[in-house]
Chimera marker file (.cmm) of the C-alpha trace (Angstrom):
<marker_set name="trace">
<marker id="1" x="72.214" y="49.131" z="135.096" r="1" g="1" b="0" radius="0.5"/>
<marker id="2" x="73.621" y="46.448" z="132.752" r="1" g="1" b="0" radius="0.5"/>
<marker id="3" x="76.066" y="48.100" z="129.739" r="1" g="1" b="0" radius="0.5"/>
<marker id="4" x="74.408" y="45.662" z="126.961" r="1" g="1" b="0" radius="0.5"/>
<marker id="5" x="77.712" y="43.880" z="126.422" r="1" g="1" b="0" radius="0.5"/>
<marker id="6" x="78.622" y="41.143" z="127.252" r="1" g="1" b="0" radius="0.5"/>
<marker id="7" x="82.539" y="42.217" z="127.394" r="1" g="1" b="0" radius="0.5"/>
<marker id="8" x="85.269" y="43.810" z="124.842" r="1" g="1" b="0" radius="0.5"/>
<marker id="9" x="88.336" y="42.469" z="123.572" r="1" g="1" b="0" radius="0.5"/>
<marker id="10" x="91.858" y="43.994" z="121.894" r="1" g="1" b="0" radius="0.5"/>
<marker id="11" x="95.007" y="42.863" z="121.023" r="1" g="1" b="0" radius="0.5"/>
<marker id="12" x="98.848" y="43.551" z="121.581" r="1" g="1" b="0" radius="0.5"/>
<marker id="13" x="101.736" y="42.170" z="120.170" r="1" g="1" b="0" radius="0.5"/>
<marker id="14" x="103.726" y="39.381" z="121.776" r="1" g="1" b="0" radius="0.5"/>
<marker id="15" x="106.817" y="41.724" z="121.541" r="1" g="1" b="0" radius="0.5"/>
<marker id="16" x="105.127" y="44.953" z="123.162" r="1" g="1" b="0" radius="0.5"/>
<marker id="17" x="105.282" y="43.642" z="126.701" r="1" g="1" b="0" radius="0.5"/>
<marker id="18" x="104.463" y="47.599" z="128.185" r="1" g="1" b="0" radius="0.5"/>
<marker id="19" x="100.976" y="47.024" z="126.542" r="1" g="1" b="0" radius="0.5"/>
<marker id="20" x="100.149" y="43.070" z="127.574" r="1" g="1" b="0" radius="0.5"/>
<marker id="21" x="100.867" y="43.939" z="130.932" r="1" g="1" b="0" radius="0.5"/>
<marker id="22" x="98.878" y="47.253" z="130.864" r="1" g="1" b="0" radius="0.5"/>
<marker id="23" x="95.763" y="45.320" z="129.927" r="1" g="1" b="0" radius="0.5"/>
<marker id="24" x="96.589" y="42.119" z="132.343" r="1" g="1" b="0" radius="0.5"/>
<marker id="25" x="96.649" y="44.647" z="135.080" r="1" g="1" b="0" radius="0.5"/>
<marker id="26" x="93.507" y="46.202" z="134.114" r="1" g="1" b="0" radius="0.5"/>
<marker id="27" x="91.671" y="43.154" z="134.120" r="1" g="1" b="0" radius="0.5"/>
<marker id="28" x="91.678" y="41.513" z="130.655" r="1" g="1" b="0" radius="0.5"/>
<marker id="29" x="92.018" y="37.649" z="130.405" r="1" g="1" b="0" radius="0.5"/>
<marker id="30" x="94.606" y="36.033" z="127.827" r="1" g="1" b="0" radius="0.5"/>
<marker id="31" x="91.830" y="34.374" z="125.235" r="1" g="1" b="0" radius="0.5"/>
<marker id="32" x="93.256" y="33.740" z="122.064" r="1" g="1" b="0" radius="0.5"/>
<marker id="33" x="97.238" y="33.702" z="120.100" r="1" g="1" b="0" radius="0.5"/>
<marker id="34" x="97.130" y="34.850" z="116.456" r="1" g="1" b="0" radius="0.5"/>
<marker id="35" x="100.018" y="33.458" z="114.957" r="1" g="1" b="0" radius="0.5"/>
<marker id="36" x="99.448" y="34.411" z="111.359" r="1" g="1" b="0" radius="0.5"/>
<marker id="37" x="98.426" y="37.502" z="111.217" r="1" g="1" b="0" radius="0.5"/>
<marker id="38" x="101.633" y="38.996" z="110.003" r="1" g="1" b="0" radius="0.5"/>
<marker id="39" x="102.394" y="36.486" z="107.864" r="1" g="1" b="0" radius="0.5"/>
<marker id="40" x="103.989" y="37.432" z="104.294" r="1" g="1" b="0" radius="0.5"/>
<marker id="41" x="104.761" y="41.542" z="106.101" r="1" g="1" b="0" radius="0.5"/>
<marker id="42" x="107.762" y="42.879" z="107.784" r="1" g="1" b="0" radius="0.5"/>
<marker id="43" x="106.631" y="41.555" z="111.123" r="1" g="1" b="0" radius="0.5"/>
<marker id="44" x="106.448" y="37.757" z="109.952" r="1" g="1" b="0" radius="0.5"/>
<marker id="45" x="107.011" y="35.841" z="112.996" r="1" g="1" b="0" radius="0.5"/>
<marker id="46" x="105.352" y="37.932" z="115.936" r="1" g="1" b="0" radius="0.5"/>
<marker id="47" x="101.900" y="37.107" z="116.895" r="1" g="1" b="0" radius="0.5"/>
<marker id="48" x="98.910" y="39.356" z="118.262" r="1" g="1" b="0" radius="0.5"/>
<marker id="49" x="97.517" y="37.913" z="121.731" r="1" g="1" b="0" radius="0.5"/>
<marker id="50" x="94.090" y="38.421" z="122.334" r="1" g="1" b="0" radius="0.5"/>
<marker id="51" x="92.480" y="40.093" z="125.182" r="1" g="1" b="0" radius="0.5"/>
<marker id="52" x="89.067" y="39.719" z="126.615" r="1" g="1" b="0" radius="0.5"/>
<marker id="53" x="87.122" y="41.929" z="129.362" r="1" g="1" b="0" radius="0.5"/>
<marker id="54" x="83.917" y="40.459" z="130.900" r="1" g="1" b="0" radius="0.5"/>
<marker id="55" x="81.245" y="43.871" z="131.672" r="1" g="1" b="0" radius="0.5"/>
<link id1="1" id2="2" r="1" g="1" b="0" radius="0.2"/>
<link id1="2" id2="3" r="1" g="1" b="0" radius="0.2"/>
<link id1="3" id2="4" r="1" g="1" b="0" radius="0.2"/>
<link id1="4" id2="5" r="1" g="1" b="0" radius="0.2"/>
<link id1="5" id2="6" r="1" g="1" b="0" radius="0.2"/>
<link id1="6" id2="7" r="1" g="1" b="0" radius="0.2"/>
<link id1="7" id2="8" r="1" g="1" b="0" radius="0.2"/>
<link id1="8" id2="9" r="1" g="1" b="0" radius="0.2"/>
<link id1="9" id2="10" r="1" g="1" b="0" radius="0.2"/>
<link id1="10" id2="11" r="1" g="1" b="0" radius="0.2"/>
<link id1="11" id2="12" r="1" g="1" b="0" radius="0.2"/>
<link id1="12" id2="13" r="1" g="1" b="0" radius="0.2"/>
<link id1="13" id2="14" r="1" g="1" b="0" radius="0.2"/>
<link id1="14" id2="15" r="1" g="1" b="0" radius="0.2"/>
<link id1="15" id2="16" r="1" g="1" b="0" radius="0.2"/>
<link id1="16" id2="17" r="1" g="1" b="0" radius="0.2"/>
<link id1="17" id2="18" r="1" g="1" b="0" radius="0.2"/>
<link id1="18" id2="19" r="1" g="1" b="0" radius="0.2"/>
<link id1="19" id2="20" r="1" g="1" b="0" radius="0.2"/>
<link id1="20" id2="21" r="1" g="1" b="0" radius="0.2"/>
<link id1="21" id2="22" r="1" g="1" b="0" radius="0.2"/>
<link id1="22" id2="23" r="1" g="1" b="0" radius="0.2"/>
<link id1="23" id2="24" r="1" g="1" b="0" radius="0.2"/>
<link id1="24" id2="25" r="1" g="1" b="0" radius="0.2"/>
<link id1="25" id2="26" r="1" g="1" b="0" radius="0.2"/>
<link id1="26" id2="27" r="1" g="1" b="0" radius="0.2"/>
<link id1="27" id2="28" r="1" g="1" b="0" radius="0.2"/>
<link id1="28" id2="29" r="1" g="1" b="0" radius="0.2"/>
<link id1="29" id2="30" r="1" g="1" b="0" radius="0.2"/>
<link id1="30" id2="31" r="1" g="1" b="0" radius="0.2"/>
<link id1="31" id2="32" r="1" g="1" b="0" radius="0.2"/>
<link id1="32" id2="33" r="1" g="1" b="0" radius="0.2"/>
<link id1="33" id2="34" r="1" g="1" b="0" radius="0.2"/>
<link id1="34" id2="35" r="1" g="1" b="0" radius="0.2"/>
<link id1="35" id2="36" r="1" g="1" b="0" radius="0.2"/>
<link id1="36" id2="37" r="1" g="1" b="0" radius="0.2"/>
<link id1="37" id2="38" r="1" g="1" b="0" radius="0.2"/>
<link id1="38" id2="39" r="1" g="1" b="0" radius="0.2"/>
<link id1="39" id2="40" r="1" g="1" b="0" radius="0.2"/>
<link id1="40" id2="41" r="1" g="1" b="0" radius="0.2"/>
<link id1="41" id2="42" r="1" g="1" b="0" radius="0.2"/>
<link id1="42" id2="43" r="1" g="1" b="0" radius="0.2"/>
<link id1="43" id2="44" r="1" g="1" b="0" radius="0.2"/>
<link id1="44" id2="45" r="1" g="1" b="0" radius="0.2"/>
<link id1="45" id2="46" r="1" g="1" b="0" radius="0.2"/>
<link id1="46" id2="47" r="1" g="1" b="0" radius="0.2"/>
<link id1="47" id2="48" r="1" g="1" b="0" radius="0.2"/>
<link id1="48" id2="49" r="1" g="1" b="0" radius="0.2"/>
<link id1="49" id2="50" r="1" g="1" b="0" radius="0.2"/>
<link id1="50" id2="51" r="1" g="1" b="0" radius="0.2"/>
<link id1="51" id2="52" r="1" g="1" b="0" radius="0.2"/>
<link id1="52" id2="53" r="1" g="1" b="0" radius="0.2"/>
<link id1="53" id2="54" r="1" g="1" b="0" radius="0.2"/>
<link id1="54" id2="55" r="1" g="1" b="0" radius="0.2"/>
</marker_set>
């Protein structure tokens, strides 16, 4: 029975290395680095990585 997706993604922050390696180890793939998504806020500098799961 197919789930009608084709996968999900989410995103953690390059500093909260608990939570990358939580979704590494539950099988998400590294696809994508935003590096300006906290640009101009308190957090200027860090970047989001992106997280894909194939269903």
């Amino acid at each position: 029975m197919s789930s009608g997706y084709n996968g999900i993604y989410t995103q953690g922050q390059d500093n909260n290395l608990g939570a990358c390696l939580f979704y590494v180890k539950a099988g998400f793939y590294i696809g994508g680095l935003d590096t300006n998504v906290y640009k101009g806020t308190k957090q200027e500098g860090k970047s989001d990585i992106i997280f894909y799961y194939d269903c």
